[in-house]
C-alpha positions as a Markdown table, in Angstrom:
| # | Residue | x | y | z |
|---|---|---|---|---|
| 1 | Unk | -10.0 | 1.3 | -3.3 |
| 2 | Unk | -10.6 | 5.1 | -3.0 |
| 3 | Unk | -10.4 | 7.2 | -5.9 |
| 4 | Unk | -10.6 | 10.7 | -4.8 |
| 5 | Unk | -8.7 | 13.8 | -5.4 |
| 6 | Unk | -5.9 | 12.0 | -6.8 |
| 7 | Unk | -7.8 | 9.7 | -8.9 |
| 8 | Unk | -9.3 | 13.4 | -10.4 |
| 9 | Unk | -6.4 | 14.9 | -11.3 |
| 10 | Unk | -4.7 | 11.5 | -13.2 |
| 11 | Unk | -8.4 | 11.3 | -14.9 |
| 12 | Unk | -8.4 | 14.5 | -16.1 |
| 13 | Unk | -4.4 | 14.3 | -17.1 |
| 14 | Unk | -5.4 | 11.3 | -19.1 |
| 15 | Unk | -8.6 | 12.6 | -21.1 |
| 16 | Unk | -6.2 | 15.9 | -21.9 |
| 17 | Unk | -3.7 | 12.9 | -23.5 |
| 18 | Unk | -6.0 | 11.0 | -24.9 |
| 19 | Unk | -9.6 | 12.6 | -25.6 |
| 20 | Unk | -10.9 | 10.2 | -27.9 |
| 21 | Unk | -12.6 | 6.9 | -27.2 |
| 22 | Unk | -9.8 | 4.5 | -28.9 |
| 23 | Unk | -12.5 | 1.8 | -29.2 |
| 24 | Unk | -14.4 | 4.2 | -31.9 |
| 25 | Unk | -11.4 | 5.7 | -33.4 |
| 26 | Unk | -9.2 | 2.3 | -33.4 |
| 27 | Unk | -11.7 | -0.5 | -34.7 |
| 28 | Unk | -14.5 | 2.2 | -36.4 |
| 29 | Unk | -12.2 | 5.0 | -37.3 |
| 30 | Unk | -14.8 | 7.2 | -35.9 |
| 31 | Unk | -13.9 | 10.7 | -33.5 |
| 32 | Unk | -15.7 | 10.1 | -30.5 |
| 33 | Unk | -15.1 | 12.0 | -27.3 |
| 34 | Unk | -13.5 | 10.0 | -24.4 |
| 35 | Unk | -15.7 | 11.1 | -21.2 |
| 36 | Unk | -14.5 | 7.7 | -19.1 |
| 37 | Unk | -11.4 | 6.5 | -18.3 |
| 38 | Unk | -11.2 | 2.5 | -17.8 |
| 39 | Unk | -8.4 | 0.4 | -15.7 |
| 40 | Unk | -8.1 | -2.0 | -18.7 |
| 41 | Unk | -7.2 | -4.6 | -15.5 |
| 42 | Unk | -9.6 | -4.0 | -12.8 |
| 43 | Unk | -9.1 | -2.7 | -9.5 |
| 44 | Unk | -9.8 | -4.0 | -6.2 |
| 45 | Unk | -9.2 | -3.2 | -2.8 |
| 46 | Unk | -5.7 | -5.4 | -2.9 |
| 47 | Unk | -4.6 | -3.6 | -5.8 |
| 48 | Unk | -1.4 | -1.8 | -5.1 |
| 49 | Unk | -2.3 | 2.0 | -5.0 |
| 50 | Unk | 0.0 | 3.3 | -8.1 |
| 51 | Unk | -2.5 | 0.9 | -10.4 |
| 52 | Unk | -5.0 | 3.3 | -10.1 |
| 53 | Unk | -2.6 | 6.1 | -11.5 |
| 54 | Unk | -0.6 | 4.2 | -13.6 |
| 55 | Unk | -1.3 | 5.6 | -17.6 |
| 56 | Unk | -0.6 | 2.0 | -18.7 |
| 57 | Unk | -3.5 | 0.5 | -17.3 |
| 58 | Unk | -6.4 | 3.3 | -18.5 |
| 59 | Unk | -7.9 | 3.4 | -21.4 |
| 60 | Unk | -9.8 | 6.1 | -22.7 |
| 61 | Unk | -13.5 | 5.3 | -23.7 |
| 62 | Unk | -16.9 | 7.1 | -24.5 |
| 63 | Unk | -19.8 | 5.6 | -22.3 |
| 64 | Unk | -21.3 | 2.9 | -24.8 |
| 65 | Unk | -17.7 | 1.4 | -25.1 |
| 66 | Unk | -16.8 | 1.6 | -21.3 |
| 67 | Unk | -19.8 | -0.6 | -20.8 |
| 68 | Unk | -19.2 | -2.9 | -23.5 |
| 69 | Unk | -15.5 | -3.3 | -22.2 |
| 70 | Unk | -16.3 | -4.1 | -18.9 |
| 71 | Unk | -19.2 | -6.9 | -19.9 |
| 72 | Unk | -17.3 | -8.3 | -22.3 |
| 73 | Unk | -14.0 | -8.6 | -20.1 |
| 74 | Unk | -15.7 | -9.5 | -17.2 |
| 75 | Unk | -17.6 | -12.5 | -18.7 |
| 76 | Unk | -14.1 | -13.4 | -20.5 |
| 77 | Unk | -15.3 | -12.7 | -24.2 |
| 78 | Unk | -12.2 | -10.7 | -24.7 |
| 79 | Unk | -9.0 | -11.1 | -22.1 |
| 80 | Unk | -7.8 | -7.6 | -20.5 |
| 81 | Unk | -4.0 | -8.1 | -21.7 |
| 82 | Unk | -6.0 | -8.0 | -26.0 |
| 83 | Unk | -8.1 | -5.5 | -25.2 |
| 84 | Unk | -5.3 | -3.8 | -23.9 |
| 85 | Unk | -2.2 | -4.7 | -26.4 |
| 86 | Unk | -4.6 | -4.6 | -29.8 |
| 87 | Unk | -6.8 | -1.8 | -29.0 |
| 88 | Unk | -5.9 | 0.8 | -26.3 |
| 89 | Unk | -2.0 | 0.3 | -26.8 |
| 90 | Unk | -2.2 | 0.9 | -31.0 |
| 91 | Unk | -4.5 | 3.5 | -30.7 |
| 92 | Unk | -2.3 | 5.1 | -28.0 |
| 93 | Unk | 0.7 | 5.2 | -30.4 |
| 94 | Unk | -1.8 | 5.8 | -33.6 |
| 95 | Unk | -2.9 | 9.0 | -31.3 |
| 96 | Unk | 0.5 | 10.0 | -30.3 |
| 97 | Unk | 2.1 | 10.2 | -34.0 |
| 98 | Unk | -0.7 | 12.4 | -35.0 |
């Protein structure tokens, strides 16, 4: 899957929606800047192109958190659909009525 210009422009769209990491600020209430943006179900090179731009699929972390995300959902400690409906989707609305 390439990422390029494209993929830059939806990143930086999505940090200026969403700056915070909504692992730290959801489950810690702690303000931590976002400075990666995670597809909360993983790309590949199958993956239908509009995946990698679509906002319902990213999830805004810090570093510590991005790397914790992908372990854990790639060993299968935590399925991508809670990770996604428990955490990034409350702290997306949480965010939004702010």
């Amino acid at each position: 899957m390439q990422y390029g210009r494209k993929w830059k422009e939806t990143r930086a769209r999505f940090l200026q929606r969403y700056p915070l990491c909504c692992v730290c600020y959801q489950l810690h209430g702690v303000i931590t800047p976002a400075d990666m943006v995670d597809h909360i179900v993983a790309l590949d090179d199958r993956s239908d192109y509009q995946q990698l731009h679509d906002f319902d699929n990213l999830a805004p972390l810090c570093n510590k958190h991005h790397s914790h995300k992908t372990r854990d959902v790639d060993q299968g400690d935590i399925p991508a659909d809670y990770f996604k409906t428990e955490i990034v989707d409350k702290f997306k609305r949480r965010y939004e009525a702010m």
